[in-house]
C-alpha positions in Angstrom: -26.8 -25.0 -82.5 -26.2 -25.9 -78.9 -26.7 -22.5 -76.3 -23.5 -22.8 -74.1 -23.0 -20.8 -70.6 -23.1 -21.0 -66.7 -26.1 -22.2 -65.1 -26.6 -23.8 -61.8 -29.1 -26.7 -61.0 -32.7 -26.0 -60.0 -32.0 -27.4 -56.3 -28.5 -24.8 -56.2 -31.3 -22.2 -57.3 -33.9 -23.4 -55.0 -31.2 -23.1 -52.2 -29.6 -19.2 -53.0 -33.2 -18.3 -52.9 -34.0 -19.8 -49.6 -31.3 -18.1 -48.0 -31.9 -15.0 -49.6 -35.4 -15.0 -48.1 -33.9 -15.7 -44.8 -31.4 -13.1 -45.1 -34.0 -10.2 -45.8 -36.7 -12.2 -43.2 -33.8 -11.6 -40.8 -33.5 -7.9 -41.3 -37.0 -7.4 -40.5 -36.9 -9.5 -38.0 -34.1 -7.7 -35.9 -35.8 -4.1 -37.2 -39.2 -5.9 -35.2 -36.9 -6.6 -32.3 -35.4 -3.3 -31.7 -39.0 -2.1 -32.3 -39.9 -4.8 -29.5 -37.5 -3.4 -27.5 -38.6 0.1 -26.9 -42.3 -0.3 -26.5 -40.8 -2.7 -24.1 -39.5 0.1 -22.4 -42.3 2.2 -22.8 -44.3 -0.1 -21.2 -41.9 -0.5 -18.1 -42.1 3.1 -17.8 -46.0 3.1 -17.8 -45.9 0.9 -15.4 -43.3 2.3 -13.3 -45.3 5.8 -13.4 -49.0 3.8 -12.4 -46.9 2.2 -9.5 -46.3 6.0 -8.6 -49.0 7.3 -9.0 -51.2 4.6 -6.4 -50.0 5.9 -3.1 -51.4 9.6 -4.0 -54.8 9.7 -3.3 -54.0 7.0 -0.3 -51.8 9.6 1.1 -54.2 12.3 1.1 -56.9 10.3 2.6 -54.3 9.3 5.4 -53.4 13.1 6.3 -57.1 13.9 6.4 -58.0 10.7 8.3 -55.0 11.2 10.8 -56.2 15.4 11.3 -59.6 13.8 12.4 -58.3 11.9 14.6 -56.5 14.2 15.9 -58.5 17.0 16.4 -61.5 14.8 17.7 -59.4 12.7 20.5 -55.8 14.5 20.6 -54.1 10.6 19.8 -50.4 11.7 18.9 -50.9 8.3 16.9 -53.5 10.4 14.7 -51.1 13.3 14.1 -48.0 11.3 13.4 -50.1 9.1 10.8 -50.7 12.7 9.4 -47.4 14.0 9.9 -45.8 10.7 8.6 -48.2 11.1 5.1 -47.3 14.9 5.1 -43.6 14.0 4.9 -43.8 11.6 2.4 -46.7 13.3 0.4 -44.0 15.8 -1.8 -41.4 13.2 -2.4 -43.9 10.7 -3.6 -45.0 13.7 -5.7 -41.4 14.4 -6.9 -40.4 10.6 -8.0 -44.1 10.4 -10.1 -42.9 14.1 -11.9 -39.6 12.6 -12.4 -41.2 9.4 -14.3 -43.7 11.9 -16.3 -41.2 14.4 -18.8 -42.4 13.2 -21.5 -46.2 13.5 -20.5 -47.4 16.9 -20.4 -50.8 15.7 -19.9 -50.1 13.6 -17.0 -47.3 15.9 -15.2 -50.2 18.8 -15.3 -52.5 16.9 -13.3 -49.5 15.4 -11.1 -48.8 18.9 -10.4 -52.7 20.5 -10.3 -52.8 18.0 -7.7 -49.7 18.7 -5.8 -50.4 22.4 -5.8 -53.7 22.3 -4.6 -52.7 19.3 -2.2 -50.4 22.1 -0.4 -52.9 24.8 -0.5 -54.9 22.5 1.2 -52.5 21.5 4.0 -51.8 25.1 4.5 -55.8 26.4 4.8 -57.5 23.3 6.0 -55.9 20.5 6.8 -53.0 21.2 9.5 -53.7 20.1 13.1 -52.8 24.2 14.1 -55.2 25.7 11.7 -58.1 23.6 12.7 -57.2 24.0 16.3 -56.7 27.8 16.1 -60.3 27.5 14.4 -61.7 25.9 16.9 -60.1 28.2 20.4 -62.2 31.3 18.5 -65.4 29.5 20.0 -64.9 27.4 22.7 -68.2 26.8 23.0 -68.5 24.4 19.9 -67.2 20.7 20.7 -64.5 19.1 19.4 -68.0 17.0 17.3 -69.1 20.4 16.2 -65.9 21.7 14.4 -65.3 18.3 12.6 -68.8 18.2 11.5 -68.3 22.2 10.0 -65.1 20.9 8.2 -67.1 18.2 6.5 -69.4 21.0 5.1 -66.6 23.2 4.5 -64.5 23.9 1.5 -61.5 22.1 2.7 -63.2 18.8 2.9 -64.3 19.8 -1.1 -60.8 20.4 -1.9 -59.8 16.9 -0.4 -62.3 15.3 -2.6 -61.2 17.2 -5.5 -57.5 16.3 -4.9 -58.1 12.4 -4.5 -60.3 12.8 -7.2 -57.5 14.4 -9.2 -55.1 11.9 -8.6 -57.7 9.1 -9.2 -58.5 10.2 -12.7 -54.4 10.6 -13.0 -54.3 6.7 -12.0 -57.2 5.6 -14.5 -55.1 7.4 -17.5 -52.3 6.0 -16.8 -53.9 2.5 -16.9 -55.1 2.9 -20.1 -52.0 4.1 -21.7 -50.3 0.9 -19.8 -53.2 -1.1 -21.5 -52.6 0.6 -24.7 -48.7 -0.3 -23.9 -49.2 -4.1 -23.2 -51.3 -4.2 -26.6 -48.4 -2.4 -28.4 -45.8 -5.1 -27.1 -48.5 -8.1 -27.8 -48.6 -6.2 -31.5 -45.2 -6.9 -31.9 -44.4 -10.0 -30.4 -47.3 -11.3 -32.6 -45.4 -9.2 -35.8 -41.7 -11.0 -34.8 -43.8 -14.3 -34.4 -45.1 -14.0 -37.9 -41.5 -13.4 -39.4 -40.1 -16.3 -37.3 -42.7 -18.1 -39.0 -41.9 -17.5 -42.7 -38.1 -17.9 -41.2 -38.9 -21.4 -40.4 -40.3 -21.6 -43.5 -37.5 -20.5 -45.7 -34.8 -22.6 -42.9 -37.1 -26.0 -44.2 -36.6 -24.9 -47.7 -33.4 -24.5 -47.7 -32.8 -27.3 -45.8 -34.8 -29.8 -47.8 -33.4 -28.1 -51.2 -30.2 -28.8 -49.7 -30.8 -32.3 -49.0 -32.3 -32.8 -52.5 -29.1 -31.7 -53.8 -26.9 -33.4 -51.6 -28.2 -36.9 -52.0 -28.4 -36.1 -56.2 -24.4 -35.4 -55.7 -23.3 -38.1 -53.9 -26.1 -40.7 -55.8 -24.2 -39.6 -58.9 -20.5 -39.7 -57.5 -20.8 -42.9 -55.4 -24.1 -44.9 -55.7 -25.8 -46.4 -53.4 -22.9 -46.8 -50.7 -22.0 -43.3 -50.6 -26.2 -42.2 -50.4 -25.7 -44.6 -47.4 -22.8 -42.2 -45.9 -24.9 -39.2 -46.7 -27.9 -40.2 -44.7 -25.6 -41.0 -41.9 -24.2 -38.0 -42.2 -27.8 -36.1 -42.5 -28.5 -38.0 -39.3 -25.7 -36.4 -37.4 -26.1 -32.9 -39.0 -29.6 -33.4 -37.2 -28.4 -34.6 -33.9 -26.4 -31.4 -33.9 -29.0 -29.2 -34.9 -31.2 -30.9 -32.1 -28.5 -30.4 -29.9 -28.1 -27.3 -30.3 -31.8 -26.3 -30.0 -31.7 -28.0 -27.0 -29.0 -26.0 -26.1 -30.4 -23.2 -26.8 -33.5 -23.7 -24.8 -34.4 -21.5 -22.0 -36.2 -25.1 -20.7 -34.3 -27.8 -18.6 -34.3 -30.6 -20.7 -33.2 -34.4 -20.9 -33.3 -37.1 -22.6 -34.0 -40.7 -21.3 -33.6 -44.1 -22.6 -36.1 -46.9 -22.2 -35.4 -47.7 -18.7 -35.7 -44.2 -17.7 -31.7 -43.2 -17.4 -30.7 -40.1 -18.5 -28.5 -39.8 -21.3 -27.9 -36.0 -22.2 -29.3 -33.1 -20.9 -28.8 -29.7 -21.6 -27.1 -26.4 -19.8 -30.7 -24.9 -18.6 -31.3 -28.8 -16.5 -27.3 -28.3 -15.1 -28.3 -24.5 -14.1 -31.9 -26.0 -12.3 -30.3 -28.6 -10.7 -26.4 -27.4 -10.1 -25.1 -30.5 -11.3 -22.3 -30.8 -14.5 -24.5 -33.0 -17.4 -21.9 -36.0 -16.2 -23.5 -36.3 -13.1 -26.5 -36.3 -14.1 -26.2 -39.2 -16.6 -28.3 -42.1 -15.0 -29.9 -41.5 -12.2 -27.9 -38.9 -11.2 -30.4 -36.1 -11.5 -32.1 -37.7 -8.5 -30.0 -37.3 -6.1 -30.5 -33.1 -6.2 -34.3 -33.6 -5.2 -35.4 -32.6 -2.5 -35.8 -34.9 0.5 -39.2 -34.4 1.2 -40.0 -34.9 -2.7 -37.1 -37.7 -3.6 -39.1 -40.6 -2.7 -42.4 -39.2 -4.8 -40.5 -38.2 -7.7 -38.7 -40.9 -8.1 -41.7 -43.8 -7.5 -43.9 -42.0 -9.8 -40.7 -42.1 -12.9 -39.6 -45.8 -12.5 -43.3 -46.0 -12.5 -43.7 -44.0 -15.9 -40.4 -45.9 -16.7 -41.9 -49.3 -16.6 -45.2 -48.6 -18.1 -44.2 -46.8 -21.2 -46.4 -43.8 -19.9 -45.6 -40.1 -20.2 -44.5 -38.5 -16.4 -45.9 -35.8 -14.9 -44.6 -33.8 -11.9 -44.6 -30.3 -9.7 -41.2 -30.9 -7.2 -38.1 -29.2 -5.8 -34.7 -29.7 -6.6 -32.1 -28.9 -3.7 -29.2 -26.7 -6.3 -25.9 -27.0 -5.0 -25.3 -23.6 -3.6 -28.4 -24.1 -1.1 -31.0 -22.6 -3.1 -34.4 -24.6 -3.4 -35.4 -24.8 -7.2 -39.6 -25.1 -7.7 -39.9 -27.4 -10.8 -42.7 -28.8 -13.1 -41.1 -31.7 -15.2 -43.2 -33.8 -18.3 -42.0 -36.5 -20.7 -43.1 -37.6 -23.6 -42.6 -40.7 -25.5 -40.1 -41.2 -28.3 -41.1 -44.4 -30.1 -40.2 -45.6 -33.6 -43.1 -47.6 -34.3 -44.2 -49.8 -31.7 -40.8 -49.9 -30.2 -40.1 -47.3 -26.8 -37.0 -45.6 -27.6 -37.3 -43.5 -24.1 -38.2 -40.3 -23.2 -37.3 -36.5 -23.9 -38.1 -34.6 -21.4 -38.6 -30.7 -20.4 -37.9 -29.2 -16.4 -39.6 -25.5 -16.4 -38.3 -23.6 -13.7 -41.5 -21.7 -11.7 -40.0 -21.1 -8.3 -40.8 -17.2 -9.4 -44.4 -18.6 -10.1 -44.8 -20.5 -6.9 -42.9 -17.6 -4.3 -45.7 -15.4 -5.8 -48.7 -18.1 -5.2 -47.3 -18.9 -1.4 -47.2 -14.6 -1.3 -50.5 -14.3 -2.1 -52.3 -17.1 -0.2 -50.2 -15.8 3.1 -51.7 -12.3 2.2 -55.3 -13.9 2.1 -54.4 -15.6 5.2 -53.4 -12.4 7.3 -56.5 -10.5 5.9 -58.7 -13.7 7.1 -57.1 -13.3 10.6 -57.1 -9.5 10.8 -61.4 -10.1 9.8 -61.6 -13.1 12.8 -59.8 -11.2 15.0 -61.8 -8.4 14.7 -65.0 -10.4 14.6 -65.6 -8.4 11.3 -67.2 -10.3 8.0 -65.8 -8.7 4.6 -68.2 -8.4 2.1 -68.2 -7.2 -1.8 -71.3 -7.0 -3.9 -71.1 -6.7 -7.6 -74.2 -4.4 -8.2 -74.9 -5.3 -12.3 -74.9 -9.0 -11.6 -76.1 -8.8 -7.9 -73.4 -11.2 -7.4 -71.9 -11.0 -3.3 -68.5 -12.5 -1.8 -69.1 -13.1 1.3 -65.8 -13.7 3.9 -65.9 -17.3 5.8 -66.4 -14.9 9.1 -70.1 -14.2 7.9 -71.0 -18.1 7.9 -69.4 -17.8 11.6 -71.7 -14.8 12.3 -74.8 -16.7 10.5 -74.1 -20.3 12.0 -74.0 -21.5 8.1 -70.1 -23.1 8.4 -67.0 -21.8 7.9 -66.2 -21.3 4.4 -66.3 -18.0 2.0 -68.8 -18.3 0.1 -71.0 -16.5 -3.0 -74.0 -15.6 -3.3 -76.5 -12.9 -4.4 -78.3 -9.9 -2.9 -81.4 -11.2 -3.4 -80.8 -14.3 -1.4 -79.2 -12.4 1.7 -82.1 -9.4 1.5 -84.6 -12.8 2.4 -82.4 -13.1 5.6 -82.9 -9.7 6.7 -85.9 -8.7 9.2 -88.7 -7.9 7.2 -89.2 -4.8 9.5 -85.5 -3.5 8.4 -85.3 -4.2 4.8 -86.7 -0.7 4.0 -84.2 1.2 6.1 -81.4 -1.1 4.7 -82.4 -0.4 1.1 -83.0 3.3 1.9 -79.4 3.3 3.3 -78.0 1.7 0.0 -79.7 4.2 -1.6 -78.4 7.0 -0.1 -74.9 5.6 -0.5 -75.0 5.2 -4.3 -76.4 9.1 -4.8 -74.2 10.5 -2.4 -71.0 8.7 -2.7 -71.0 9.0 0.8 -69.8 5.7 2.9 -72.5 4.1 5.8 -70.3 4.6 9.0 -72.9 2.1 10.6 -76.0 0.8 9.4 -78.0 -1.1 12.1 -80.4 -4.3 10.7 -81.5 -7.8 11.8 -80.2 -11.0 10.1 -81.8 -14.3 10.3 -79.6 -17.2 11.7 -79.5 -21.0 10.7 -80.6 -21.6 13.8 -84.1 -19.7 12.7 -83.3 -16.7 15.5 -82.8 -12.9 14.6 -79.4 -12.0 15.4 -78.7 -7.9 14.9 -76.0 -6.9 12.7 -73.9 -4.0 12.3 -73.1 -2.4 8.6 -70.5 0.1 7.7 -69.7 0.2 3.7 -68.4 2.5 0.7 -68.5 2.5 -2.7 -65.5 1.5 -4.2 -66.0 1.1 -8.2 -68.4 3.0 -10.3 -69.1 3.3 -14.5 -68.6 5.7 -16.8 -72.0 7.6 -16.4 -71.1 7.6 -12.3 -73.0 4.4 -11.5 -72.5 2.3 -8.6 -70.7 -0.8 -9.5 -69.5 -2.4 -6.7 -70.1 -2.0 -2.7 -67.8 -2.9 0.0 -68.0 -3.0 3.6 -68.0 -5.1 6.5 -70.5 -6.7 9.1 -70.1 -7.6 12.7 -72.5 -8.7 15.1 -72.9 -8.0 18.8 
């Protein structure tokens, strides 16, 4: 007896399941994105709050820095350095409380800090207070009363405040490291989904296939299978298409001779140009000058040869703005044939304005150090590992480059008669926290002469346990 009923074919089956997997794998996928989304947030806020929190102890060290100054050599420069940190030192305060509701924690020490910051300012640390102080017994010098306020409590309090604010600083890195990792947790989670979403899109995609080309074998042969792999071609231009599209990259593709063909909307935003003028050469003609003549020798050059190109240049967009780019191309053969090139344009003027930042920063701080005849050093205490600035060659007579090297190395240059006060120094500095204001040794030249050299240095990193991790400081000769 023959069973009669609805049923669909296996590759009909194959394909309802495929999108029902996408479907669901699509859910999660946006639930991962929301999720994405706020510790996302989070994260901005963390480091929003960290970016507060930095001028703090800088602050405090400026008012008690400027007071010094002040009260040692009466320099209205001093007290308005002081004054200027004073005025600044609450609202600083304010905008890091603002960023910190929902971080009781964090908005306790934010405010321990504050409150005894003021306390501080009031009892110790104002210009009138210390001079008042100081008219009870005008006998003591201006040397004298500095030296009791190091001593004194208010000097204790100031340590305890940056200190403060310093362990508020190393929290909040941690909770922006634990932040990042949250974010990198889900990016990695939304990966895996768009994985198994590519997964069930290839499915799909070659279940439909399958059941397309079983249709149209059975409804037209072998002429109509013909149509339907023309017409699975185009469905594929279109889906490349619209990837490209799509893309956040510039991209382009080029025929054999190296003409552009089509590009897509992220190449017409990088260059400024409408994808008609572009076709051909076209794209050239938005290089810049000074780069048109490289760019465009080394991709006839490519062109010719078959090879992949490779380039860092500038494109000149239409509203004025210069574009940073970095352009590849890859090969599209069938075979042995060259069919052209697709290539991608990656936009990293962002990249290169923060490269040309920093090196212009290293340059000031190298001509601040030559100006002021002053070599920066930074040792690395574990590995014994020193960075030495190129202004300690000039000192030395060894050339002109910053270099590295290790403590035991420069301890051979030093006068053997000086190495025990030197290390005695360290010493001190590493127990005491306590920074050498000026440490006096001799150094041994290339030249084979003593030259005598003038230390002043700090500890600026330590562990866990209070260790000294790393020392800076600087050296100048006479």
């Amino acid at each position: 007896m023959q069973k009669s009923g609805f049923f669909l074919p296996r590759p009909v089956l194959l394909v309802l399941a495929a999108l029902g997997l996408l479907f669901a794998i699509d859910l999660f996928a946006l639930a991962a994105y929301r999720d994405l989304e706020l510790a996302s947030e989070k994260l901005n806020q963390r480091l929003q709050t960290e970016e507060a929190l930095q001028p703090l102890p800088m602050m405090v060290l400026e008012m008690q820095s400027g007071m010094r100054g002040f009260i040692l050599t009466g320099s209205t420069a001093a007290l308005d350095r002081y004054r200027a940190a004073a005025d600044r030192f609450p609202g600083v305060v304010q905008k890091t409380r603002a960023l910190l509701v929902e971080d009781e924690r964090q908005r306790q020490l934010v405010d321990g800090g504050a409150a005894s910051a003021q306390d501080w300012l009031s009892r110790y640390a104002s210009p009138l207070v210390v001079k008042r102080s100081a008219a009870e017994d005008a006998q003591r010098t201006m040397t004298a009363i500095l030296e009791t306020m190091h001593k004194g409590q208010g000097e204790s309090q100031a340590e305890n405040i940056v200190a403060q604010f310093a362990e508020s600083i190393q929290i909040e890195r941690g909770l922006v490291a634990d932040a990042q990792l949250t974010v990198k947790q889900k990016l990695d989670r939304i990966a895996s989904w768009m994985r198994w979403r590519a997964f069930a899109l290839l499915v799909a995609l070659a279940a439909l296939t399958l059941m397309l080309g079983r249709t149209l074998a059975k409804l037209t042969g072998q002429v109509r299978s013909r149509e339907a792999a023309e017409t699975a071609t185009r469905t594929s231009s279109a889906t490349l298409r619209a990837m490209s599209d799509a893309s956040p990259l510039g991209m382009f593709l080029a025929d054999a001779t190296g003409g552009c063909v089509q590009s897509n909307p992220a190449f017409e935003r990088i260059t400024g140009l409408p994808e008609a003028a572009i076709l051909g050469n076209g794209w050239q003609s938005t290089l810049h000058p000074d780069d048109r003549e490289r760019v465009v020798a080394a991709w006839n050059a490519a062109a010719v040869a078959g090879t992949a190109f490779v380039s860092v240049h500038r494109y000149v967009h239409r509203n004025g703005k210069v574009v940073w780019a970095s352009m590849k191309s890859a090969r599209m053969t069938d075979g042995a044939q060259l069919l052209g090139f697709a290539c991608s344009v990656e936009d990293v003027s962002e990249r290169r304005e923060a490269e040309e930042a920093l090196r212009k920063s290293d340059e000031r701080l190298h001509l601040a150090l030559e100006s002021s005849r002053l070599a920066l050093f930074d040792w690395h205490i574990p590995s014994g590992e020193v960075f030495l600035s190129r202004e300690w060659n000039a000192i030395t007579g060894y050339g002109s480059q910053a270099l590295t090297t290790t403590a035991r190395r420069l301890n051979d240059l030093v006068h053997p008669e000086d190495r025990e006060a030197l290390r005695e120094a360290f010493v001190g500095i590493f127990k005491s926290n306590k920074p050498i204001s000026r440490t006096e040794f001799r150094i041994e030249t290339r030249a084979g002469q003593w030259k005598r050299v003038y230390c002043s240095a700090r500890v600026t990193e330590r562990d866990a346990v209070g260790r000294a991790v790393r020392l800076t400081g600087t050296v100048t000769a006479d």
